[in-house]
C-alpha positions as CSV (number, residue, x, y, z in Angstrom):
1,X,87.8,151.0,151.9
2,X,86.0,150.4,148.6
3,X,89.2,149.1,147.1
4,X,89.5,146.6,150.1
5,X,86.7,145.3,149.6
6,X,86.6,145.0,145.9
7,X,90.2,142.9,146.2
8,X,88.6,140.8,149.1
9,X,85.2,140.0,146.4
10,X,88.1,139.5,143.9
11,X,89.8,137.5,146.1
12,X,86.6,135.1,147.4
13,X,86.0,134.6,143.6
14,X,89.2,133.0,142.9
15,X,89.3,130.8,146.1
16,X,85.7,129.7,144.9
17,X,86.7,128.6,141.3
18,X,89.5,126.9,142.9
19,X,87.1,124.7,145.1
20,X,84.6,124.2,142.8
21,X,87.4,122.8,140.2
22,X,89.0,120.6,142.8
23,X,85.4,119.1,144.2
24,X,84.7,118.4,140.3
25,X,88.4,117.0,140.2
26,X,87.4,114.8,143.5
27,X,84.2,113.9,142.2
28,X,85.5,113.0,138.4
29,X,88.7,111.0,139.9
30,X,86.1,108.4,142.1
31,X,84.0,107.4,139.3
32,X,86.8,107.7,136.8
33,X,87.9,104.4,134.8
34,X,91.7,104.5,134.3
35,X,92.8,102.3,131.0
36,X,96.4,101.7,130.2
37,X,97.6,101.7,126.3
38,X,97.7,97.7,126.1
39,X,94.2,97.6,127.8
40,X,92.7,100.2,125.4
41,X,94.3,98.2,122.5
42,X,92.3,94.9,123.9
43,X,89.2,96.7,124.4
44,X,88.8,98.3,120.4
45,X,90.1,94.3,119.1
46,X,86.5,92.9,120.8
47,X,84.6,95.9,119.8
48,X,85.7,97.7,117.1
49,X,83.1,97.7,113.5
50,X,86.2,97.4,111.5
51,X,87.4,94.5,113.1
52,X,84.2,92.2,113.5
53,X,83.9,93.1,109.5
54,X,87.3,91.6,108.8
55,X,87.0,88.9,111.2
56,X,83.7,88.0,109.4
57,X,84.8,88.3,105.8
58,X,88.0,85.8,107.3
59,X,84.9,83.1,108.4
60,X,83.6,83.5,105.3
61,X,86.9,82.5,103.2
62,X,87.5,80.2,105.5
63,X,84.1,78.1,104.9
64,X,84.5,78.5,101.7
65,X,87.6,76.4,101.6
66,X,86.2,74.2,103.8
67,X,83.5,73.3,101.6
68,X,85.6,72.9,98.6
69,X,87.8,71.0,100.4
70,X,84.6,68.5,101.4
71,X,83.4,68.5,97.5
72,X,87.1,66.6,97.0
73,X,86.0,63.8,99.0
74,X,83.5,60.8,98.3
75,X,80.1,61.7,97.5
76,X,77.5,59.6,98.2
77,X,74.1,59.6,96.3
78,X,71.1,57.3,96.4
79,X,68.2,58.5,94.2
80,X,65.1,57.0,94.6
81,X,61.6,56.5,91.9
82,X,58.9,54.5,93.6
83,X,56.9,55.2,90.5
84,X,57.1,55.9,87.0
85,X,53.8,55.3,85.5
86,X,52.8,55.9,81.8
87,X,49.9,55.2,79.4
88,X,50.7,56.6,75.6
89,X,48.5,55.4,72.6
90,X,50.8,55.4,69.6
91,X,50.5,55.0,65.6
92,X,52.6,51.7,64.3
93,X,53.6,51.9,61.0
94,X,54.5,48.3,60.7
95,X,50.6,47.0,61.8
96,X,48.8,50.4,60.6
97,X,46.8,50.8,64.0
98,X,47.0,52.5,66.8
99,X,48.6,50.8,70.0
100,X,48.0,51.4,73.6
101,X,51.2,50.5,75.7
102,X,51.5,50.7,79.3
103,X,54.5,51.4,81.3
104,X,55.4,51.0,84.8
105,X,58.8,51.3,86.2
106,X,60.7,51.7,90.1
107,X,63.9,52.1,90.4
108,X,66.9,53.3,92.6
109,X,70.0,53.7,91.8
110,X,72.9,54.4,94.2
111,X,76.3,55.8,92.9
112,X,79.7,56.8,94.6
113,X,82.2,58.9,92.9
114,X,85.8,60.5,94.3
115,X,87.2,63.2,92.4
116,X,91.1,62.7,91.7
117,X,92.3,66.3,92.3
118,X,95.7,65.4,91.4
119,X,94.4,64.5,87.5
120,X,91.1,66.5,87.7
121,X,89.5,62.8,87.5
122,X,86.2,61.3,88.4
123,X,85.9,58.3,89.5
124,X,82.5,56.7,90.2
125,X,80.9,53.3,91.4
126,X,77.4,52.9,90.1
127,X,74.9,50.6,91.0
128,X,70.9,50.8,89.3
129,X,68.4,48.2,90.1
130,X,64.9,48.4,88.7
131,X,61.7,46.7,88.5
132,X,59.4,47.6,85.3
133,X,55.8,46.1,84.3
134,X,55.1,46.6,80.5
135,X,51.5,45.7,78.4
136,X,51.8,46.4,74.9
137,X,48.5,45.7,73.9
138,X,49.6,45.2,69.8
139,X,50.8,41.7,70.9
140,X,48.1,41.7,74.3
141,X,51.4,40.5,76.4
142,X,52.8,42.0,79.8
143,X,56.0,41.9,80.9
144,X,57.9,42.1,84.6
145,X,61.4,42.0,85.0
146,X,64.0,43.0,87.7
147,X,67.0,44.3,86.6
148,X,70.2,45.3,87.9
149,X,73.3,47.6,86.8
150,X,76.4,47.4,88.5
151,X,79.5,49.7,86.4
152,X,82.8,51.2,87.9
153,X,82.9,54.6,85.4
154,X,86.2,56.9,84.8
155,X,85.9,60.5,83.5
156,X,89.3,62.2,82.9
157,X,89.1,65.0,80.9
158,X,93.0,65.5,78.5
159,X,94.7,68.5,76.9
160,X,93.1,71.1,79.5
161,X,94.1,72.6,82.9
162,X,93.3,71.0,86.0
163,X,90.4,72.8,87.3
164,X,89.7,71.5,90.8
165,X,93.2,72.1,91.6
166,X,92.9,75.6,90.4
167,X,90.0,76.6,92.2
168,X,91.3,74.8,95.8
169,X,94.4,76.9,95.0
170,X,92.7,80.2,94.7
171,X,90.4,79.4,97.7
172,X,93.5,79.3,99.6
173,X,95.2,82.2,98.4
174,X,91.9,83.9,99.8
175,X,91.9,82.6,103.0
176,X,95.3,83.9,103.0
177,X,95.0,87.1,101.7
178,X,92.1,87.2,103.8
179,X,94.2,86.3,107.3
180,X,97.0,88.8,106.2
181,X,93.9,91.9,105.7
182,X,92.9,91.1,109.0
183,X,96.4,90.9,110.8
184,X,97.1,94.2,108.9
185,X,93.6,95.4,110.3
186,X,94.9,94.9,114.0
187,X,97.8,96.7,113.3
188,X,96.2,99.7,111.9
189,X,93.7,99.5,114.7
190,X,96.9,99.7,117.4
191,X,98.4,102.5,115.3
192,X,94.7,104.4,115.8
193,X,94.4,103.3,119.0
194,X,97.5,104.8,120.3
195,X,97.4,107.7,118.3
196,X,93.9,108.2,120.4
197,X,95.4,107.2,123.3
198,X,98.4,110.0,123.0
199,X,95.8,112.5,121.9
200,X,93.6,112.2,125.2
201,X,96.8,112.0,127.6
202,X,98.7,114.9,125.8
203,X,95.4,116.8,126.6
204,X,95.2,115.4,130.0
205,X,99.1,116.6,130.1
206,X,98.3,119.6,128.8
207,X,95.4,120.5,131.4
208,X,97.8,119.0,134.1
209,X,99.9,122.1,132.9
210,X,97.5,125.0,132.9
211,X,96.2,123.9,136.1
212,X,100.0,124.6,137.6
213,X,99.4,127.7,135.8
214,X,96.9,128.6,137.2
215,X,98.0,127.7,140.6
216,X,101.4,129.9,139.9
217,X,99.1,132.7,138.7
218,X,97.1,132.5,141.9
219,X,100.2,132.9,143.8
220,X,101.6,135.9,141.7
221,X,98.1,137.6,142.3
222,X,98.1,137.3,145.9
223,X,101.7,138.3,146.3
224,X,101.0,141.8,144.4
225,X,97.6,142.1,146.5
226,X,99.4,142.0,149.7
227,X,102.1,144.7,148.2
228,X,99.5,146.5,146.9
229,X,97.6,146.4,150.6
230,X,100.5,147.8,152.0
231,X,101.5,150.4,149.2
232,X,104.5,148.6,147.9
233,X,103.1,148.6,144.5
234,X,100.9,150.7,142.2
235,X,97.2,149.1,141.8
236,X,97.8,149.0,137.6
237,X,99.7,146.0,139.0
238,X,96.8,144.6,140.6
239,X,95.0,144.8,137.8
240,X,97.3,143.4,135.5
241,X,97.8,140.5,138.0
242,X,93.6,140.0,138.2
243,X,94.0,140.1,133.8
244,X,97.1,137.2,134.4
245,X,94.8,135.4,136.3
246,X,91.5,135.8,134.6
247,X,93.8,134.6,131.5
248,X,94.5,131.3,133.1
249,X,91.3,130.7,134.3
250,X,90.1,130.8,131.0
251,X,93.3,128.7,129.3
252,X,92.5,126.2,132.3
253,X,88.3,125.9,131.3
254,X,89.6,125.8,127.7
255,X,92.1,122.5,128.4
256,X,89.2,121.4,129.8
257,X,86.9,121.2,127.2
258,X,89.3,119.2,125.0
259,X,90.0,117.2,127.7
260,X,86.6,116.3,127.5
261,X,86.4,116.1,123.6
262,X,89.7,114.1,123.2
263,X,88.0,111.6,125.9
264,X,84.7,111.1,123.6
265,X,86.8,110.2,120.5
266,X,88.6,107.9,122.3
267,X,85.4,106.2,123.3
268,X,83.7,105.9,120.3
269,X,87.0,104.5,118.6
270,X,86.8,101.9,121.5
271,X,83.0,101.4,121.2
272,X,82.7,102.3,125.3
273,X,79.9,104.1,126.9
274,X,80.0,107.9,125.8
275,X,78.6,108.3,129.0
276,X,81.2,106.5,131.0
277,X,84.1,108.8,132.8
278,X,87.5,107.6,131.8
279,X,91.2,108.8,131.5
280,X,94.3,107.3,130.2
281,X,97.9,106.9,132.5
282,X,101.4,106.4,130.6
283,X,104.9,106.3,131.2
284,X,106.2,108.1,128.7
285,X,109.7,108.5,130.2
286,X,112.3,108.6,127.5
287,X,114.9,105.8,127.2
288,X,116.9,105.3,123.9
289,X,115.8,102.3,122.0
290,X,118.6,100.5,120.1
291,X,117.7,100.5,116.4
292,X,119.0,99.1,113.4
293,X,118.2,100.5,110.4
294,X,119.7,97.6,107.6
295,X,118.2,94.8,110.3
296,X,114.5,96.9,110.1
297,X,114.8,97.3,106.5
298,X,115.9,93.5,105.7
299,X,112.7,92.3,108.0
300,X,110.5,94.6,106.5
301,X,111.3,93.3,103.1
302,X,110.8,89.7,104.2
303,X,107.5,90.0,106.4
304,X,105.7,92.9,105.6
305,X,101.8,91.2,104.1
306,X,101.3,93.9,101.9
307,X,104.5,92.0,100.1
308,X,102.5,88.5,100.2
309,X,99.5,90.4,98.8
310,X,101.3,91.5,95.8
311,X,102.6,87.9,95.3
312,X,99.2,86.7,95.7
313,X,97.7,89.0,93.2
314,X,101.0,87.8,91.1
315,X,99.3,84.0,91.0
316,X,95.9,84.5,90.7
317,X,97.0,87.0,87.7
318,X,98.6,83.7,86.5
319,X,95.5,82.0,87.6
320,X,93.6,84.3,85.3
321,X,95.8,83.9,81.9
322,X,95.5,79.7,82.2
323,X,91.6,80.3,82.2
324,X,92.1,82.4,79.3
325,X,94.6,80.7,77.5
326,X,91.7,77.9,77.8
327,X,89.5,79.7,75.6
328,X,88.5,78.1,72.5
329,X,91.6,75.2,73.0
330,X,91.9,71.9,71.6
331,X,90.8,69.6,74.3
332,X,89.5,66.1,74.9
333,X,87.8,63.6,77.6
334,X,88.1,60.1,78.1
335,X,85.3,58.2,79.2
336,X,85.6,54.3,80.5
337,X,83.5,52.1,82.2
338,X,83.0,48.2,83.0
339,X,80.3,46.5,84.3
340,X,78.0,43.9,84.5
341,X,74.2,44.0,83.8
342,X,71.6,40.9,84.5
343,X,67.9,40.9,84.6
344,X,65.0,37.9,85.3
345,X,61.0,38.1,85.7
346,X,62.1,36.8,89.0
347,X,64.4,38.9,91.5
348,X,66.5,35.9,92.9
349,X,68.1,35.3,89.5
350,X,69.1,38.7,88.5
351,X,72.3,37.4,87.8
352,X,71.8,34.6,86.3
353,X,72.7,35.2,83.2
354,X,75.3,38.0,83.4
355,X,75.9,40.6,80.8
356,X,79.4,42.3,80.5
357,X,79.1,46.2,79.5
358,X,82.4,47.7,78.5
359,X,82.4,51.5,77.4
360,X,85.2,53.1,76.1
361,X,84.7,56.7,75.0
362,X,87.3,59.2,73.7
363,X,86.1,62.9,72.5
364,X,88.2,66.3,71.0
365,X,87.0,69.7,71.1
366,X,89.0,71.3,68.3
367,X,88.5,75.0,67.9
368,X,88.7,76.0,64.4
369,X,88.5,79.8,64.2
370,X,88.0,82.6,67.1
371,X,88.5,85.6,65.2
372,X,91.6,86.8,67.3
373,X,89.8,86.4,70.7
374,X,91.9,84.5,72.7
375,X,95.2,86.3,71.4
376,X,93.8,89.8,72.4
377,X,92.3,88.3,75.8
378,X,95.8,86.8,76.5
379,X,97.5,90.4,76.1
380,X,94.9,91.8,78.0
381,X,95.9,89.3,80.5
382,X,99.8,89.4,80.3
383,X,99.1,93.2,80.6
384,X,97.1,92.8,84.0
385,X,100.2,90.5,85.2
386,X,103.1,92.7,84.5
387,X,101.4,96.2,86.5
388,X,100.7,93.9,89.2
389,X,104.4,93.0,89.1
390,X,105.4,96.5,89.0
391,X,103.2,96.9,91.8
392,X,104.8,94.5,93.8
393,X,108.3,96.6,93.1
394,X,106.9,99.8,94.1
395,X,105.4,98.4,97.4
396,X,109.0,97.3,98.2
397,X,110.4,100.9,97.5
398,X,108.0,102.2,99.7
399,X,108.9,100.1,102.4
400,X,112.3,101.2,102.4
401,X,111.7,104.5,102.0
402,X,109.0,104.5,104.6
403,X,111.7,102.5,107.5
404,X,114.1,104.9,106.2
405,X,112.0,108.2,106.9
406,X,110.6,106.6,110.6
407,X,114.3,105.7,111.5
408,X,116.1,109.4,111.1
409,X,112.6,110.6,112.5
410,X,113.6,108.7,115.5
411,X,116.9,109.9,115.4
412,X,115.7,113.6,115.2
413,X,113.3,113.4,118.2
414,X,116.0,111.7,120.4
415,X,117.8,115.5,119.7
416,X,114.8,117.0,120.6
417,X,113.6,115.0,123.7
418,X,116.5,116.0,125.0
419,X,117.0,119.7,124.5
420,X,113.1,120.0,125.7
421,X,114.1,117.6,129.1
422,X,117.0,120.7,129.4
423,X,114.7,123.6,128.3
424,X,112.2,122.2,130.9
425,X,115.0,122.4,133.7
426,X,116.1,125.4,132.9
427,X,112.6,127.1,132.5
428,X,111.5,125.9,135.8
429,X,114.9,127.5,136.9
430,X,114.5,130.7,136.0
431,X,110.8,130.5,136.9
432,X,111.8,130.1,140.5
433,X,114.3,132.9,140.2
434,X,112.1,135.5,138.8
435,X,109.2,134.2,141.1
436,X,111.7,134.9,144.2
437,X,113.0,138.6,142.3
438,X,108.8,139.5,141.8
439,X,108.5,138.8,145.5
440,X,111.3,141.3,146.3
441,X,109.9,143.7,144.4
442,X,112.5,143.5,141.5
443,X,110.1,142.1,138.7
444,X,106.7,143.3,137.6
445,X,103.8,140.9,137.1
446,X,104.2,141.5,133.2
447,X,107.7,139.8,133.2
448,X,106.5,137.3,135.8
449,X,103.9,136.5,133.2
450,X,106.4,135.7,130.4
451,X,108.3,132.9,132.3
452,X,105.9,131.4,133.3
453,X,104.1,131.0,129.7
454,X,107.7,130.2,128.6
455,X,107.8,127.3,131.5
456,X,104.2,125.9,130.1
457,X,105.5,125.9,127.0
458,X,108.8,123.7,127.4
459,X,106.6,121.2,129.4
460,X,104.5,121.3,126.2
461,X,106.8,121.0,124.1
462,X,108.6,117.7,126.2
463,X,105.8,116.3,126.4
464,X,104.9,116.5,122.8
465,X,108.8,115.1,121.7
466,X,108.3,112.3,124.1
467,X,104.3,111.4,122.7
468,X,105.7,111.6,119.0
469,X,108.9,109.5,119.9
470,X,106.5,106.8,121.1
471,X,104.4,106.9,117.8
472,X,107.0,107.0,115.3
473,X,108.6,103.5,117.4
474,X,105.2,101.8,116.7
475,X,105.5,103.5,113.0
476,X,108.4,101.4,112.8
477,X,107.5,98.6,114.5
478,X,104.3,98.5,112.0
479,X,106.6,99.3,108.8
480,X,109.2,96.6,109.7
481,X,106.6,94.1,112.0
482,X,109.4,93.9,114.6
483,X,109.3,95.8,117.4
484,X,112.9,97.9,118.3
485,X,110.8,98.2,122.2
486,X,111.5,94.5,122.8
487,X,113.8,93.4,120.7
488,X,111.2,90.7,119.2
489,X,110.0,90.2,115.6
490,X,106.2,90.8,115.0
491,X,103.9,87.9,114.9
492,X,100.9,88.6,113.0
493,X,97.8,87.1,114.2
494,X,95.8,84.6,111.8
């Protein structure tokens, strides 16, 4: 009697966990938000810290070639003194007396100059008109006069590098090496993204799994509770049976925990609410993907940004030694201008008596001795250039190498998806044998047991081939930027 009712408490206990799991299920599944890989992916582009900081730093370079861009075109200036007053009391040698002058001037004078990026030019229209009231008080006489300076001036500076085209260059190198660091940002962000993704469902797979565990354990223990009810088996059996399931029960509230934990990474990677309930669905059925090793290679070579990056840290290297090389050199400016100058007490007749004003002005800048400076600054320099080549060699090694190690990884798990698809079969197989042989009495729960760990573990194991299958095709799809899924070359997004 005692042992009736113990099984029967036994019994009540595992019907209860049972419900209380499957109300929790019910409850979790209503409020539960489902997100596919692709929606994930779109959620962590909006909201992910990494992303805003590259898509920031892109702005940035991006105004910055704006505005130097804007600096090439006409500038317009009008600067304006109303007044310029000024009293000075002076000693003049030529009278031997002091001298009290007064001076009053307003003026404004308006230019307009275009840089000529193509010669590192300036160009400039200039036009100065002035009004000044003098009293000397040596001669007791004050003066007025209106004046006005009109001259078209020319600045191009010889024997140097053109620097305005320079720096526009580098600007845009930066914008571009800029547009390429985000691109490669998103990419990295899907490779995370889906690693996550994987993570969560393999544990979601994985609870899937124990909970048919658990279910098969439930039906073993009730089996060898009936048997031992009726004295067809020994109650060690029983007990063994109550250990299987008390085994699974825990296996099951273990899943579930990582379950959980796998689900709050994933959140904060996407930036959701840690608070929100979500899950993740997949296909991860396996189909063969046609890939071509010499065509992933060849477009890996000729796409991948990290490539551009190198060439770009190739130039501005080269950028660097024509600034050095520009250290202490021989150079020269020439200056030109032509205009016309008139000026009258009254203003109608400014020009009335018109005054030509050619200036012609040519300068050198001859460096005579630096001490070895620029020599050692240029190998310095030439130094920089050539490890940034060999960079640029080694990046392109591993390329290959890295294609090459993703492709007969691909290869590999296509062997192993599907001797897990046939270990799964069978496992299930003899599960349902040995399930149908412990029923008749021929099996003990211990060797009951066994298969079915050795059933969880092919579904495991499938599930595992298929997950890394599907992250080694994006490895490759990342490596080469063309993705073997759709057949369609990569298009990063600037």
């Amino acid at each position: 009697m005692n042992q009736q009712l113990a099984t029967n408490l036994r019994r009540s206990a595992a019907i209860l966990f049972i419900a209380m799991v499957g109300l929790a299920a019910s409850q979790s599944a209503v409020a539960q938000r489902v997100l596919t890989l692709e929606e994930s992916i779109n959620i962590a582009k909006t909201s992910s810290p990494d992303i805003r900081k590259s898509t920031l730093n892109l702005l940035s370079n991006q105004k910055s070639l704006d505005a130097q861009r804007a600096s090439l075109k006409s500038r317009f200036a009008l600067d304006i003194t109303p007044i310029d007053f000024s009293r000075t009391r002076l000693f003049n040698d030529f009278f031997s007396t002091f001298n009290t002058n007064e001076d009053y001037n307003s003026f404004a004078n308006f230019s307009v100059s275009q840089p000529i990026i193509h010669t590192d030019a300036t160009i400039s229209l200039n036009n100065r008109l002035g009004y000044r009231n003098n009293f000397s008080e040596a001669q007791d006489l004050r003066t007025k006069n209106y004046s006005n300076n009109l001259f078209l001036q020319l600045d191009q500076p010889i024997f140097t590098y053109n620097r305005n085209k320079l720096q526009l260059r580098e600007l845009e190198l930066n914008l571009e090496n800029a547009q390429l660091s985000n691109a490669m940002q998103l990419l990295s962000l899907e490779r995370n993204v889906t690693q996550s993704f994987y993570n969560l469902y393999q544990a979601q797979n994985a609870l899937e799994i124990a909970q048919d565990e658990y279910d098969n354990q439930q039906v073993s223990y009730e089996i060898t509770s009936n048997k031992v009810e009726a004295d067809l088996l020994a109650e060690e059996e029983l007990y063994q049976a109550e250990l299987n399931l008390a085994t699974s029960r825990s296996t099951l509230q273990n899943q579930q925990v990582t379950v959980d934990n796998a689900a709050d990474d994933f959140k904060l990677l996407l930036g959701l609410d840690l608070t929100e309930n979500i899950s993740v669905e997949v296909n991860v059925n396996f189909v063969t993907r046609e890939v071509d090793l010499n065509q992933a290679i060849l477009h890996g070579l000729d796409q991948r940004m990290e490539l551009r990056q190198r060439a770009i840290d190739i130039e501005r290297s080269e950028f660097e030694l024509i600034r050095t090389n520009a250290l202490n050199e021989f150079k020269g400016s020439i200056s030109l201008s032509m205009g016309v100058f008139g000026n009258d007490p009254n203003f109608g007749d400014i020009y009335a008596q018109p005054q030509n004003n050619p200036r012609v002005a040519v300068t050198f800048s001859i460096p005579l001795w630096d001490w070895g400076e620029k020599r050692a600054r240029l190998a310095a320099g030439t130094a920089n250039l050539d490890m940034t080549k060999i960079d640029l060699q080694n990046q392109k090694n591993d390329i290959v190498i890295n294609i090459r190690k993703t492709y007969r990884n691909l290869q590999n798990l296509e062997t192993q998806i599907e001797i897990s698809q046939q270990n799964v079969k069978n496992a299930e197989l003899t599960y349902e044998i040995n399930l149908e042989r412990y029923r008749n009495g021929d099996l003990t729960s211990m060797d009951l047991n066994l298969f079915q760990n050795q059933l969880s573990e092919q579904k495991n194991s499938l599930a595992t081939s298929l997950i890394n299958y599907k992250i080694e095709l994006l490895n490759l799809k990342i490596l080469s930027l063309y993705d073997f899924e759709t057949q369609q070359p990569v298009i990063p997004t600037f």
